[in-house]
PyMOL CGO cylinders between C-alpha atoms (Angstrom):
from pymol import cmd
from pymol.cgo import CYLINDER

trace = [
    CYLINDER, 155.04, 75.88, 98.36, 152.20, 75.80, 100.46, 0.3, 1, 1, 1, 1, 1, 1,
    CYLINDER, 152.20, 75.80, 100.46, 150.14, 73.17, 99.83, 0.3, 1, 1, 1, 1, 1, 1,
    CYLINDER, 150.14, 73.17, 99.83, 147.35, 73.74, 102.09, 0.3, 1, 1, 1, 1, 1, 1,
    CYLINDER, 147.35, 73.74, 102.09, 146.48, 76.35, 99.17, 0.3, 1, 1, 1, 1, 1, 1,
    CYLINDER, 146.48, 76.35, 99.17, 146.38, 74.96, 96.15, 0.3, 1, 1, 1, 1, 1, 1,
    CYLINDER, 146.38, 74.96, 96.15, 143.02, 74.25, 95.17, 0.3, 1, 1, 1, 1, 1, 1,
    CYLINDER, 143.02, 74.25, 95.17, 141.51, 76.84, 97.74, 0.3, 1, 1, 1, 1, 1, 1,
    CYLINDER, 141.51, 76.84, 97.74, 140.65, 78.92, 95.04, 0.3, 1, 1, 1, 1, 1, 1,
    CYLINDER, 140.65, 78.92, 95.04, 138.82, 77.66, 91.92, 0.3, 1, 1, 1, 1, 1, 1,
    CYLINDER, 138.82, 77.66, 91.92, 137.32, 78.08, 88.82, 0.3, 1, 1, 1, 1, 1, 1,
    CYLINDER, 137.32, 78.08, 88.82, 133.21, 77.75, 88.26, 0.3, 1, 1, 1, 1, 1, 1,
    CYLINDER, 133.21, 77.75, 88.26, 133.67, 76.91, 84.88, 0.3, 1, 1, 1, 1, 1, 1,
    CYLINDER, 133.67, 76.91, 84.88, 135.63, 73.98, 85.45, 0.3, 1, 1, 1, 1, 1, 1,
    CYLINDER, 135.63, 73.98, 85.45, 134.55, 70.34, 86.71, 0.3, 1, 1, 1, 1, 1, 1,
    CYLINDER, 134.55, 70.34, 86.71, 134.39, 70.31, 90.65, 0.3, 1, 1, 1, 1, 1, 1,
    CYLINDER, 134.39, 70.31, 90.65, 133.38, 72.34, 93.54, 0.3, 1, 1, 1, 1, 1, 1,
    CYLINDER, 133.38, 72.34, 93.54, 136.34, 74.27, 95.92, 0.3, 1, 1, 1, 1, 1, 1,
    CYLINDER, 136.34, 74.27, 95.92, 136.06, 74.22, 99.97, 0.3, 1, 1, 1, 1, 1, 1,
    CYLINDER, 136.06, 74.22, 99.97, 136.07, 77.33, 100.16, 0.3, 1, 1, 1, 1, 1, 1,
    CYLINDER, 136.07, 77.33, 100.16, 133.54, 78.32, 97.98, 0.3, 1, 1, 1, 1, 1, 1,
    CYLINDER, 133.54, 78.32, 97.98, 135.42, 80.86, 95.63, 0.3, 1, 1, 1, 1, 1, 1,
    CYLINDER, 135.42, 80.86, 95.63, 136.06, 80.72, 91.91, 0.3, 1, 1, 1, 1, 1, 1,
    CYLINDER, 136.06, 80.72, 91.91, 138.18, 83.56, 90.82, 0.3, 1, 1, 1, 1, 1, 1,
    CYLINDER, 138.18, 83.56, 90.82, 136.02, 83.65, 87.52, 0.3, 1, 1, 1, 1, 1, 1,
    CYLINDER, 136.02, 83.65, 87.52, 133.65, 84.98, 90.11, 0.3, 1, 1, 1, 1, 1, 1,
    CYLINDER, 133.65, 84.98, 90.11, 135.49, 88.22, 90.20, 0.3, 1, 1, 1, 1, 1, 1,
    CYLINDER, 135.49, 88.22, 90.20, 134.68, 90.93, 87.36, 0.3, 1, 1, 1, 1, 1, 1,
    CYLINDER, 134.68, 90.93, 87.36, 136.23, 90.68, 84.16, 0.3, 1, 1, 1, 1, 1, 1,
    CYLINDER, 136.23, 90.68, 84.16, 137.69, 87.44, 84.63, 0.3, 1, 1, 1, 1, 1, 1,
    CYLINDER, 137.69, 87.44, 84.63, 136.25, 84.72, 82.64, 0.3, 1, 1, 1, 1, 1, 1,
    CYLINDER, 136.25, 84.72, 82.64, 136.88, 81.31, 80.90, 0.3, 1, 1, 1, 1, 1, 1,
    CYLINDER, 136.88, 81.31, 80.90, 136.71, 83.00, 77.59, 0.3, 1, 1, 1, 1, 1, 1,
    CYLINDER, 136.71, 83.00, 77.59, 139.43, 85.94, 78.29, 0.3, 1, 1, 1, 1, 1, 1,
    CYLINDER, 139.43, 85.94, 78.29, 141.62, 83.33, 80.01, 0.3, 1, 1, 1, 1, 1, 1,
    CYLINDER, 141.62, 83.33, 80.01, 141.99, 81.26, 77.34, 0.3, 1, 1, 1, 1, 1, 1,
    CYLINDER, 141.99, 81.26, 77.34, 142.76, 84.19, 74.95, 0.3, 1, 1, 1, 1, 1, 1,
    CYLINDER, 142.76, 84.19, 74.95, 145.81, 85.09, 76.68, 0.3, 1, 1, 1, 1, 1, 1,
    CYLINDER, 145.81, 85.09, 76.68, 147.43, 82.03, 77.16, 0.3, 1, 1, 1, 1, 1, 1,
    CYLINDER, 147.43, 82.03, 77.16, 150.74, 81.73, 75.28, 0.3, 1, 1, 1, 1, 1, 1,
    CYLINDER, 150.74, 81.73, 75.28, 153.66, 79.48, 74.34, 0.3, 1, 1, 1, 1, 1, 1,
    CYLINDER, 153.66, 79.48, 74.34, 153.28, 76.67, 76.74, 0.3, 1, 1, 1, 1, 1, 1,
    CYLINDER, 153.28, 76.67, 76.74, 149.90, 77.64, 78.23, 0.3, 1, 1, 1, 1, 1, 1,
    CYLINDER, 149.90, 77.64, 78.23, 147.53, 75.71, 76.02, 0.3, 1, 1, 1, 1, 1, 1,
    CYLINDER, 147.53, 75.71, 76.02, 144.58, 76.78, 77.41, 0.3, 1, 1, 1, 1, 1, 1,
    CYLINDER, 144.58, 76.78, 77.41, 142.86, 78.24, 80.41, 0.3, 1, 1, 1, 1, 1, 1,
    CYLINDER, 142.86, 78.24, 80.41, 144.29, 75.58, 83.12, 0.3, 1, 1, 1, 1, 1, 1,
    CYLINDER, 144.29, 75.58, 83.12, 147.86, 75.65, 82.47, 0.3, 1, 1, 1, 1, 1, 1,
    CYLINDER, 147.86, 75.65, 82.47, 147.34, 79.81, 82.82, 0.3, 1, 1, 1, 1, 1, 1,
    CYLINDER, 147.34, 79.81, 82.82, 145.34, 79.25, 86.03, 0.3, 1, 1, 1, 1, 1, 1,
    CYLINDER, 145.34, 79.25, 86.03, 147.68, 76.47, 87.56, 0.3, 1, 1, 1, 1, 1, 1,
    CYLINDER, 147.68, 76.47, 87.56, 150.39, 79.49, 86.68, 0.3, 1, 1, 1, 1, 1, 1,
    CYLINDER, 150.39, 79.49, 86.68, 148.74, 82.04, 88.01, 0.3, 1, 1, 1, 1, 1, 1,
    CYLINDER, 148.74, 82.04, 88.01, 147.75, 79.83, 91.46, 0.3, 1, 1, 1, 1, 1, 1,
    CYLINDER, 147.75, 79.83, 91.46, 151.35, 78.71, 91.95, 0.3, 1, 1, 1, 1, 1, 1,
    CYLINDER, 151.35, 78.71, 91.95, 152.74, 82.65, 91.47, 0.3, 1, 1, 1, 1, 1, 1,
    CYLINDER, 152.74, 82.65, 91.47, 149.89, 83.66, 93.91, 0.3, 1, 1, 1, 1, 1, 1,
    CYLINDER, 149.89, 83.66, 93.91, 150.48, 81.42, 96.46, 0.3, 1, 1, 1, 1, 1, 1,
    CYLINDER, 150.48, 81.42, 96.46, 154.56, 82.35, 96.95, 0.3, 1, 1, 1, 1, 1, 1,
    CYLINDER, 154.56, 82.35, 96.95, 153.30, 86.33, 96.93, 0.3, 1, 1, 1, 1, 1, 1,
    CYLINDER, 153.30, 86.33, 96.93, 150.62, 85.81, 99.48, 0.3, 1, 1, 1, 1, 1, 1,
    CYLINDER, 150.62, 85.81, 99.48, 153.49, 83.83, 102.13, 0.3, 1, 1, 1, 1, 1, 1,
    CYLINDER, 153.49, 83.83, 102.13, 155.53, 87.07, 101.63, 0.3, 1, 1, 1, 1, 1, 1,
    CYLINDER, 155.53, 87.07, 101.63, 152.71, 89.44, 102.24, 0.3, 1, 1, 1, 1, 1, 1,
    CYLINDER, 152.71, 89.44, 102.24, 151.54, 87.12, 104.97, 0.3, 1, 1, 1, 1, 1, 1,
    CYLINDER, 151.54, 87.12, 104.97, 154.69, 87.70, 106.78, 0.3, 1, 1, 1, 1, 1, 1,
    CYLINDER, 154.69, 87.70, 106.78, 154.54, 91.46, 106.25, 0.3, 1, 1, 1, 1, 1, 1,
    CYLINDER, 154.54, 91.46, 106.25, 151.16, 91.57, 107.69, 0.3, 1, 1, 1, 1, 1, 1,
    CYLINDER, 151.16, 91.57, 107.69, 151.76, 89.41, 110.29, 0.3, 1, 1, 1, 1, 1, 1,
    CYLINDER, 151.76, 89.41, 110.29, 154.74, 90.78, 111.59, 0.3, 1, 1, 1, 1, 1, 1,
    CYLINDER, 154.74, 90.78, 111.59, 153.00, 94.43, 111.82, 0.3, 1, 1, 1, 1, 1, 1,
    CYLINDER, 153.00, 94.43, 111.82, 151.34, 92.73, 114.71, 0.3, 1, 1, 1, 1, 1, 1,
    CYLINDER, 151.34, 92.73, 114.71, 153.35, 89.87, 116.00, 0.3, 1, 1, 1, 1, 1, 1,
    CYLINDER, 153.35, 89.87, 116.00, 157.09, 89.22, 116.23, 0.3, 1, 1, 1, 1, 1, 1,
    CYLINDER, 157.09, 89.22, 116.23, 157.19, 85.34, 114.02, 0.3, 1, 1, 1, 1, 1, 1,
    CYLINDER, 157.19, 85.34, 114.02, 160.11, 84.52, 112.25, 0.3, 1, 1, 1, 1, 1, 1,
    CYLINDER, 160.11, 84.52, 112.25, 160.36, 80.88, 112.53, 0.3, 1, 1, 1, 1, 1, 1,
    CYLINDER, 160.36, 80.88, 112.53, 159.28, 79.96, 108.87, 0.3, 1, 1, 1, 1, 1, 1,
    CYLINDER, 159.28, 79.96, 108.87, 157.35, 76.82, 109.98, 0.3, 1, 1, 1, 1, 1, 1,
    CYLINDER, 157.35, 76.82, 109.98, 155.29, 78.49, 112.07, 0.3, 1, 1, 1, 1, 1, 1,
    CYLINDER, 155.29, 78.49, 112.07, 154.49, 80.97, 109.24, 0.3, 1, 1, 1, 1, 1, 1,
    CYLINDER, 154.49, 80.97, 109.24, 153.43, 77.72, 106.86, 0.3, 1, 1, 1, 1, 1, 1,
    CYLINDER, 153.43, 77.72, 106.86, 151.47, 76.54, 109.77, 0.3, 1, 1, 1, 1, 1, 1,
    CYLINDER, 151.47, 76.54, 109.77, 149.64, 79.83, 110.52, 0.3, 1, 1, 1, 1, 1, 1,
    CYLINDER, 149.64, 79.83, 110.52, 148.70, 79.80, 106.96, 0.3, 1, 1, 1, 1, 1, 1,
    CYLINDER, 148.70, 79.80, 106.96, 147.06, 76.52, 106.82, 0.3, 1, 1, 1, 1, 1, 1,
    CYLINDER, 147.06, 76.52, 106.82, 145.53, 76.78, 110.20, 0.3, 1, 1, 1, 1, 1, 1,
    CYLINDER, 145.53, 76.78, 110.20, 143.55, 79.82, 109.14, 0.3, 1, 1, 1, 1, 1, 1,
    CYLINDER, 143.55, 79.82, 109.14, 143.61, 78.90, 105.29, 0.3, 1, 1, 1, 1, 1, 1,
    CYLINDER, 143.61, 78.90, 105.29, 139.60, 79.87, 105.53, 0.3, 1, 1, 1, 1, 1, 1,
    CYLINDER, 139.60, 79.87, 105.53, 139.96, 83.22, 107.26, 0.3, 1, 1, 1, 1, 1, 1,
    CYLINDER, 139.96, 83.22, 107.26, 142.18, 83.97, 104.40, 0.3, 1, 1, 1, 1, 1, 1,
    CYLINDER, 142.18, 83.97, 104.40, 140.49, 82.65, 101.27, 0.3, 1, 1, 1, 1, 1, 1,
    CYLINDER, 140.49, 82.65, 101.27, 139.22, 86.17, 100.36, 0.3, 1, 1, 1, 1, 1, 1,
    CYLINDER, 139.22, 86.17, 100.36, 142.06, 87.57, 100.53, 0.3, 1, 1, 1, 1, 1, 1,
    CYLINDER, 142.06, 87.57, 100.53, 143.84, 85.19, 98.52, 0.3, 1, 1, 1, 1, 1, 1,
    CYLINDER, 143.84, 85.19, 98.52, 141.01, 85.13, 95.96, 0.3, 1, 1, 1, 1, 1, 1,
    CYLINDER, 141.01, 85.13, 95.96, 141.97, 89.32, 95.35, 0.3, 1, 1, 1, 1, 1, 1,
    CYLINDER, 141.97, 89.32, 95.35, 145.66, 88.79, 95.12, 0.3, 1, 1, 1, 1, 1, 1,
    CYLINDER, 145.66, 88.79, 95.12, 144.76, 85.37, 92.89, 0.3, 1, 1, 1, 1, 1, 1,
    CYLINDER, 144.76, 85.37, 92.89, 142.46, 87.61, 90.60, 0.3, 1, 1, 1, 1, 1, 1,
    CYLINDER, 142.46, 87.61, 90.60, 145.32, 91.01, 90.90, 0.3, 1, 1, 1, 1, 1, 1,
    CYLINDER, 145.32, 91.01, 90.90, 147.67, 88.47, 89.42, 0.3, 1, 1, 1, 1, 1, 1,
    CYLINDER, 147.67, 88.47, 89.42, 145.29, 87.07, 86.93, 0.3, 1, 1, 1, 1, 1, 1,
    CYLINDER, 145.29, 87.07, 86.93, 145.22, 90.47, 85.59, 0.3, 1, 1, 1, 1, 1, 1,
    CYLINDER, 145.22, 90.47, 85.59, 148.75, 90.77, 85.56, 0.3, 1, 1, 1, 1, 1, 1,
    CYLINDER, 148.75, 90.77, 85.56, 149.19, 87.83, 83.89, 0.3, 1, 1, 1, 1, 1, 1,
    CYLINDER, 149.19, 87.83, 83.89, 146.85, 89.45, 80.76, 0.3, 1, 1, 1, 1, 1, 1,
    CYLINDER, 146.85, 89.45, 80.76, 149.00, 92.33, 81.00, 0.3, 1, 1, 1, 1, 1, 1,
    CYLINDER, 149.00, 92.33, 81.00, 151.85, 90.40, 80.43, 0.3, 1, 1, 1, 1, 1, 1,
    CYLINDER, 151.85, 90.40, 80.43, 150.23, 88.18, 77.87, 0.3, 1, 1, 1, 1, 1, 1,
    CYLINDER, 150.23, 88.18, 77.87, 152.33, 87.66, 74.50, 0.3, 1, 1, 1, 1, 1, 1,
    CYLINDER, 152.33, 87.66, 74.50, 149.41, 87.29, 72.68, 0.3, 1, 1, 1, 1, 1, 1,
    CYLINDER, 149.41, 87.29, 72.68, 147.38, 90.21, 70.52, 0.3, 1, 1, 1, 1, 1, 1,
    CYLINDER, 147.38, 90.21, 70.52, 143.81, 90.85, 71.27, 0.3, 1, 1, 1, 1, 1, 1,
    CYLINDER, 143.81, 90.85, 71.27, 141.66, 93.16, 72.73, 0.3, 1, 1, 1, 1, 1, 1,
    CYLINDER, 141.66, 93.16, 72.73, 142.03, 91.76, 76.19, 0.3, 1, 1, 1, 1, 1, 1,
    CYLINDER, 142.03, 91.76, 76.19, 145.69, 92.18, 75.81, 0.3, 1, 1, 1, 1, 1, 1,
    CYLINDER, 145.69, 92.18, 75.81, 145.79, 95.72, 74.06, 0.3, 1, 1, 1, 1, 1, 1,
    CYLINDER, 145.79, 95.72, 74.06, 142.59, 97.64, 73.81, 0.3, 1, 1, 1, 1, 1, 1,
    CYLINDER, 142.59, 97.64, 73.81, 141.71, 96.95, 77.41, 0.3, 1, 1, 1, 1, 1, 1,
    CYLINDER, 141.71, 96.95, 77.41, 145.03, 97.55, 79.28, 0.3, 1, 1, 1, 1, 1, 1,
    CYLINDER, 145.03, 97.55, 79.28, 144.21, 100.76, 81.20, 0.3, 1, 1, 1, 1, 1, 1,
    CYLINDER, 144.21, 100.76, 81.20, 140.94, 99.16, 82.25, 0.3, 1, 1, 1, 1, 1, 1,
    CYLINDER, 140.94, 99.16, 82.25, 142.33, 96.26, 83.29, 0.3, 1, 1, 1, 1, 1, 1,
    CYLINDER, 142.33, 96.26, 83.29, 145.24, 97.87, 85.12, 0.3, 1, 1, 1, 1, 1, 1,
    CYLINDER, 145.24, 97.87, 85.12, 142.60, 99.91, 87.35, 0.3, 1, 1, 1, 1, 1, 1,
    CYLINDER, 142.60, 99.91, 87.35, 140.90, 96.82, 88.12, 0.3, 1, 1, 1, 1, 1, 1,
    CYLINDER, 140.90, 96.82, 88.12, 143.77, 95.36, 89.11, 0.3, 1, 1, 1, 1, 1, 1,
    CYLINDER, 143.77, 95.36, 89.11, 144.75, 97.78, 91.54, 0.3, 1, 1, 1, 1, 1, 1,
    CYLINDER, 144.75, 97.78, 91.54, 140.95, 97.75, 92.58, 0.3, 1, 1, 1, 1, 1, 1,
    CYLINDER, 140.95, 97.75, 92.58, 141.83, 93.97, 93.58, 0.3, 1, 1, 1, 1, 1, 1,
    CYLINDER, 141.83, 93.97, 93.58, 145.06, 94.65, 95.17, 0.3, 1, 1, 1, 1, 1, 1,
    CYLINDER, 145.06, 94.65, 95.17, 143.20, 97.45, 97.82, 0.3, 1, 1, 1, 1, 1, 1,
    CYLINDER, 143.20, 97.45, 97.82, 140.78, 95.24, 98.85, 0.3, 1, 1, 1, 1, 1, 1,
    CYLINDER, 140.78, 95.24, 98.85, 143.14, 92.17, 99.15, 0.3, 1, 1, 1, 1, 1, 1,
    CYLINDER, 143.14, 92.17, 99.15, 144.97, 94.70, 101.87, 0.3, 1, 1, 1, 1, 1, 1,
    CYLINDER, 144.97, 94.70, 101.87, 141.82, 95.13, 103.28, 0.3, 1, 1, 1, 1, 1, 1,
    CYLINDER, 141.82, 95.13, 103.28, 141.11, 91.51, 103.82, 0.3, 1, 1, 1, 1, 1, 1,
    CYLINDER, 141.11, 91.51, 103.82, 144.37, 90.28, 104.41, 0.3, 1, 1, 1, 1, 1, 1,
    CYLINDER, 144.37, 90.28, 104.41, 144.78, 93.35, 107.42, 0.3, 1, 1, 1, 1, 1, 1,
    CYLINDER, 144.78, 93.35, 107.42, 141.41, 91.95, 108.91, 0.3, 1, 1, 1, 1, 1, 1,
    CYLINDER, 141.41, 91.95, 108.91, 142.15, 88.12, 108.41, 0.3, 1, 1, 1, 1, 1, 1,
    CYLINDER, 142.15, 88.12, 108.41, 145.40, 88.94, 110.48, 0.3, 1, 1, 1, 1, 1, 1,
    CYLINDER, 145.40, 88.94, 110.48, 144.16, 90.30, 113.25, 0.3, 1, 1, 1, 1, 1, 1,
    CYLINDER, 144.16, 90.30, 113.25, 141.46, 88.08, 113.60, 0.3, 1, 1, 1, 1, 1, 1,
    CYLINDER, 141.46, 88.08, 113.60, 144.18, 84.96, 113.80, 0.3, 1, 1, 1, 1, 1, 1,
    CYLINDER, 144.18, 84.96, 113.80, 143.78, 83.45, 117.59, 0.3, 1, 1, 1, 1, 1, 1,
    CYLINDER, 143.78, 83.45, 117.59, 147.69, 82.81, 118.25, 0.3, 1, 1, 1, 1, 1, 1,
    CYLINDER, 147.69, 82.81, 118.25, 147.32, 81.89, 122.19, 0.3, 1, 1, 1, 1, 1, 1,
    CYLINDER, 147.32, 81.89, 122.19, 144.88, 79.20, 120.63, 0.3, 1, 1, 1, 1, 1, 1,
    CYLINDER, 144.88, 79.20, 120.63, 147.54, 78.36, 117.59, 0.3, 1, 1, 1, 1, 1, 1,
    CYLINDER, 147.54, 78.36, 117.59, 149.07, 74.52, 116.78, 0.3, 1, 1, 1, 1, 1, 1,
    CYLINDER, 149.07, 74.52, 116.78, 151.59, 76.13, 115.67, 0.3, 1, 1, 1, 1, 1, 1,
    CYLINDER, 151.59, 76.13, 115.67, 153.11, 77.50, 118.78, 0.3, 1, 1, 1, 1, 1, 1,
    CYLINDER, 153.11, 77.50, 118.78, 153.27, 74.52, 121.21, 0.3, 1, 1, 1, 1, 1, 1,
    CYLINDER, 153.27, 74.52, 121.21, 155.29, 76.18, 123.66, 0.3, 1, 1, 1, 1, 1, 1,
    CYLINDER, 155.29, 76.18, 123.66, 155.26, 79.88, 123.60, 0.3, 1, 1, 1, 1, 1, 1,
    CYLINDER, 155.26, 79.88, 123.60, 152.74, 82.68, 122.05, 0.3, 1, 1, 1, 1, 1, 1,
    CYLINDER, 152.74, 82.68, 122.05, 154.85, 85.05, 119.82, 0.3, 1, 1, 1, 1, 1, 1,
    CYLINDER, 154.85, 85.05, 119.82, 155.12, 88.37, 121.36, 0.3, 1, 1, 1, 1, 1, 1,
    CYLINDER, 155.12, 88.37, 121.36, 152.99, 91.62, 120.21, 0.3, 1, 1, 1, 1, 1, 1,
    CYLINDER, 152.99, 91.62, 120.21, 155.14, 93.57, 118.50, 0.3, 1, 1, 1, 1, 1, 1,
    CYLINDER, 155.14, 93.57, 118.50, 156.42, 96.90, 120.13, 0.3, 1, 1, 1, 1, 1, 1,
    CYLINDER, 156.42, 96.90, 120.13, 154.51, 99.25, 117.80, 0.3, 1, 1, 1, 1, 1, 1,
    CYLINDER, 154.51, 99.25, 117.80, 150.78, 97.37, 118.71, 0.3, 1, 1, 1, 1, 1, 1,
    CYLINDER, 150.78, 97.37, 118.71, 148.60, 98.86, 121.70, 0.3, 1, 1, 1, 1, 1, 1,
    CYLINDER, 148.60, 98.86, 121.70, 145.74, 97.59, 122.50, 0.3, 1, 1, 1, 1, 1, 1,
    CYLINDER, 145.74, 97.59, 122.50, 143.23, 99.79, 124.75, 0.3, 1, 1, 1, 1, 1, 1,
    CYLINDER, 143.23, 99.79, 124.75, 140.05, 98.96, 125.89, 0.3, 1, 1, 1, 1, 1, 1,
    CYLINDER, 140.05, 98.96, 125.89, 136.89, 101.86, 126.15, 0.3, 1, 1, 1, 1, 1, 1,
    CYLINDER, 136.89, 101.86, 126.15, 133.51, 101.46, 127.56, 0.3, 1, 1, 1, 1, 1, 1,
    CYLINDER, 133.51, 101.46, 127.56, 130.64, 104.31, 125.29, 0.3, 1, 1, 1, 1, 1, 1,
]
cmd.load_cgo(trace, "trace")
């Protein structure tokens, strides 16, 4: 798992501040209170749901990573993935903050528990989930393309090539 991650995103409610400034009970309709009503069987509370949630985020956000970046750049060298990632771990935080709060809200829609957050509010919740997943897109499409990779680490000897599909041309108003 990428390391580099964990911890990027936090909570406001709990003790401590996050580098990068975002607490995913930041986002609407996530709170301390709802996240502790949906935790179930081994999830005592709110930080064993968020630890869960983090850890599922983080292994979706390498695979859509690697989508993204290959729409641009030919990388298939899995190290230099890992290394992309925590290189620009800041120009990404806000779009790992959506996909972290998309699959907070999946993880209330999968919640074994009965309450209104789990029952009453599920077609709410479900449009503000996909609300979360559009504009992580967004920001993970413009975090991409603003990665520098002639000025990478992670590419000591060679810049990956643009990929065939990506043109680039320059206009003067």
């Amino acid at each position: 798992m990428l390391d580099c991650l964990t911890g990027c995103i936090g909570l406001a409610s709990s003790v401590g501040e996050v580098e990068s400034g975002l607490y995913l009970d930041a986002l609407p309709d996530i709170n301390l209170s709802n996240t502790n009503k949906i935790a179930d069987g081994e999830q005592v509370d709110y930080t064993k749901v968020f630890r869960d949630v983090e850890k599922r985020t983080i292994l979706k956000f390498r695979t859509f990573f690697i989508a993204e970046l290959n729409r641009c750049f030919n990388v298939y060298r899995r190290e230099a993935v890992d290394c992309l990632i925590c290189e620009n771990k800041e120009l990404l935080a806000v779009s790992l903050w959506y996909l972290m709060g998309a699959e907070m809200l999946q993880e209330r829609l999968g919640s074994n528990r009965i309450n209104r957050f789990t029952t009453v509010d599920r077609s709410k919740t479900r449009e503000l989930q996909e609300v979360f997943l559009d504009e992580f897109q967004r920001q993970l499409s413009t975090a991409v393309a603003g990665i520098d990779m002639e000025g990478s680490e992670c590419f000591p000897h060679e810049t990956p090539e643009h990929n065939r599909f990506i043109q680039v041309i320059e206009t003067c108003p």
